[in-house]
N, C-alpha and C positions, 0 to 999 in steps of 0.2 A: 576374177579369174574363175572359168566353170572347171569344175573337175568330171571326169565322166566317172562318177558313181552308180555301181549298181543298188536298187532299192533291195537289201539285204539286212538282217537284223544285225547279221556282222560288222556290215559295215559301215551302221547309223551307232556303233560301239565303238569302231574305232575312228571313227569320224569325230563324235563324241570326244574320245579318249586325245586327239591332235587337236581339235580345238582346245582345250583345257591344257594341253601343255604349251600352245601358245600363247596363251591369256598368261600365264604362268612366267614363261621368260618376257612377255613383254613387261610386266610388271617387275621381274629383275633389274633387267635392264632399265627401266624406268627411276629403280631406289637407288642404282646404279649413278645413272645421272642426276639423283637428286642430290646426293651424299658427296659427289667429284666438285657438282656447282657450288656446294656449302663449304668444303674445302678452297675452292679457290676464290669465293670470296671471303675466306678468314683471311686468306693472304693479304689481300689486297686490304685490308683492314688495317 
């Protein structure tokens, strides 16, 4: 997906700043799914 970015120091900051908070929830979501899966199979256990 391209974005249209202007080349500004602003906005290699906050480009910067939304990459990092998506690296961020996808690793939530990730322990998210790791800890649900580890729960359901103690069930199953």
């Amino acid at each position: 997906m391209a974005l249209d970015i202007k080349p500004t120091r602003s906005e290699l900051i906050n480009l910067k700043r939304r990459i990092k908070q998506t690296q961020n929830g996808y690793n939530l979501l990730k322990m998210k799914r790791d800890g649900l899966f580890h729960e359901f199979r103690t069930l199953l256990s």
